[in-house]
C-alpha positions, 0 to 999 in steps of 0.5 A, a space after each residue: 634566948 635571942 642571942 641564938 637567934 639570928 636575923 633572916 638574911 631577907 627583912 620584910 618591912 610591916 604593914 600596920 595592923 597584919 596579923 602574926 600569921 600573916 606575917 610569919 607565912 611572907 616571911 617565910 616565903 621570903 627567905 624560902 622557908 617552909 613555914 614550919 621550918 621558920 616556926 621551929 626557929 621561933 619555938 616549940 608548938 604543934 600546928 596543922 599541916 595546912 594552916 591558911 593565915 586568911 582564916 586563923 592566927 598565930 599567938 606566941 609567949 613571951 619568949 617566942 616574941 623575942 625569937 621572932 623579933 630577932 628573926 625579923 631583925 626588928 625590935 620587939 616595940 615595933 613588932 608589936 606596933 605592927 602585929 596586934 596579936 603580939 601584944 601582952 593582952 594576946 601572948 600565950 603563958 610562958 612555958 615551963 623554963 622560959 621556953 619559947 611557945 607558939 599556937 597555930 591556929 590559935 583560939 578563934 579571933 577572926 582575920 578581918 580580911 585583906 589588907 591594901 594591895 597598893 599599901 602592900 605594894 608601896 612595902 615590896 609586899 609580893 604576897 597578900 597580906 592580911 589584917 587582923 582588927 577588931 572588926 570585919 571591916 577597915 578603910 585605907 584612907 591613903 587609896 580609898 578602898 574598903 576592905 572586908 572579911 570577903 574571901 572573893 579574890 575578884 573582889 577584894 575591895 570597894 573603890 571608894 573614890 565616888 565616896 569621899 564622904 566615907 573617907 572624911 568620915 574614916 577620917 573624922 573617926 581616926 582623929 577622934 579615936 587618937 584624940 581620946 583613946 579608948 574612950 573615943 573607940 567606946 564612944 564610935 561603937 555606941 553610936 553604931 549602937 544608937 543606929 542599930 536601935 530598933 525604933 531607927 529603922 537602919 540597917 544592923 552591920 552584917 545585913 550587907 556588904 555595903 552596910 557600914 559604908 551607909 552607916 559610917 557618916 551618921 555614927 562619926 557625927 552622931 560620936 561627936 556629939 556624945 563626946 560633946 556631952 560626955 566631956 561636961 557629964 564626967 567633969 560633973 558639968 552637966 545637970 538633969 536639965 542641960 541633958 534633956 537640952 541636949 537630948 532635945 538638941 540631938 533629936 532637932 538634928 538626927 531626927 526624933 527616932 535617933 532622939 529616942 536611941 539616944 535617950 536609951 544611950 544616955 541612961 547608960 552614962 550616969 550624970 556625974 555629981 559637981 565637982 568630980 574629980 575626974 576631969 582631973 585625971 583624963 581630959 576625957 576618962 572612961 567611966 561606967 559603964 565602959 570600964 575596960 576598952 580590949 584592943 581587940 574588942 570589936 563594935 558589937 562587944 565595945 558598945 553599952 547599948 542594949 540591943 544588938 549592933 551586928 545582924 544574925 548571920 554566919 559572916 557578916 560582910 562576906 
């Protein structure tokens, strides 16, 4: 179906990480298209007739991808670098004949909030841009800002250059996430788990706007440390006793309250038996009980730990 559909005479270039809603509304506003129309162009699908890309999102088949790739005048690889919700976990069944379907607004997966206006800018991005990411917060390392699901147009974001110790944090926890992949995302979420346990006395995510910049350094560092023991646990060179010299290791470092926390961590990650072939596979794979990792799955749904990360209010950090 992409042979009969031409490039909009204006390109828009992405913003990593933007929702498809987002996108759709800049590009429309760019060619000077009502949205509808613009969707008429990428498929059949019924959508409300006020549809605000700060709170909801676009979702497309297979189909309705390539007629938007086509739009877009990019290719399908890049629009799903760019765009999460293009990918194949969140693309919507394919219709009867191929036709091309879309939905807006789509089952609920929330628009962590505004993107960086400095980053949008440096794009020829006149409009707000917004993100969609498995959790309600993100940091621009490049401008130090914080971002969140606030919708308060005064206050968009948090300087962060009195901060540097978030951004190296950010820093630390962008590496080790591309260092191991999905493993490195379940291993960040437990840490925050291992904060959020009872006997630690921090603050839950959620509890305020500022908590996860609070937060961030001590669940990067307390990360590395598991990725420490994690390595020689699946590689099935960690014994009973070299866990209870790490466990005591870790309290001499965080505290003994983050020991305890820790303790509960760890009988959720099984030591592995000598020999295990796993090591052989992935220098660091995933094992139980984080056997699948969802690109969109936030902190609070990543994490093993029994208690819960992010504190009982209607919206977190907004």
């Amino acid at each position: 179906m992409r042979e009969h559909v031409r490039a909009l005479p204006l390109r828009l270039r992405f913003l990593a990480g933007e929702s498809t809603g987002s996108y759709v509304t800049r590009l429309a506003a760019r060619n000077g298209l009502a949205v509808g129309r613009l969707l008429d162009c990428v498929g059949e699908g019924l959508s409300a007739a006020e549809v605000d890309p700060r709170y909801t999102e676009l979702y497309v088949n297979r189909a309705a991808r390539e007629r938007l790739s086509a739009l877009a005048g990019r290719p399908v690889e890049e629009l799903v670098r760019a765009l999460p919700s293009t990918g194949e976990e969140h693309l919507l069944p394919d219709g009867r004949s191929g036709q091309p379907l879309w939905r807006w607004p789509g089952a609920a997966r929330r628009v962590s909030g505004a993107g960086c206006a400095l980053c949008a800018a440096a794009r020829d991005a006149g409009d707000p841009v917004w993100l969609i990411s498995p959790d309600a917060w993100h940091i621009c390392v490049q401008h130090g800002r914080f971002m969140d699901n606030s919708r308060d147009d005064r206050d968009l974001f948090i300087d962060l250059s009195r901060g540097p110790h978030v951004l190296e944090a950010e820093r630390r926890r962008a590496e080790l996430v591309r260092t191991l992949g999905p493993a490195g995302r379940a291993l960040v979420a437990d840490a925050f788990g291992v904060l959020a346990h009872p006997t630690v006395g921090a603050p839950r995510l959620g509890t305020s706007r500022t908590t996860p910049l609070g937060l961030l350094p001590s669940a990067v560092k307390i990360a590395h440390v598991m990725t420490s023991a994690e390595r020689r646990r699946l590689a099935g060179r960690l014994s009973p006793q070299e866990s209870g010299q790490w466990l005591r290791q870790a309290a001499s470092e965080f505290g003994h309250r983050v020991g305890r926390s820790l303790t509960s961590w760890s009988a959720q990650h099984p030591l592995w038996p000598p020999g295990s072939p796993a090591a052989a596979r992935h220098p660091s794979p995933l094992a139980a009980p984080h056997q699948q990792v969802g690109g969109m799955q936030s902190v609070d749904e990543l994490t093993c730990v029994p208690w819960s990360v992010l504190a009982d209010v209607e919206r977190p950090y907004g």
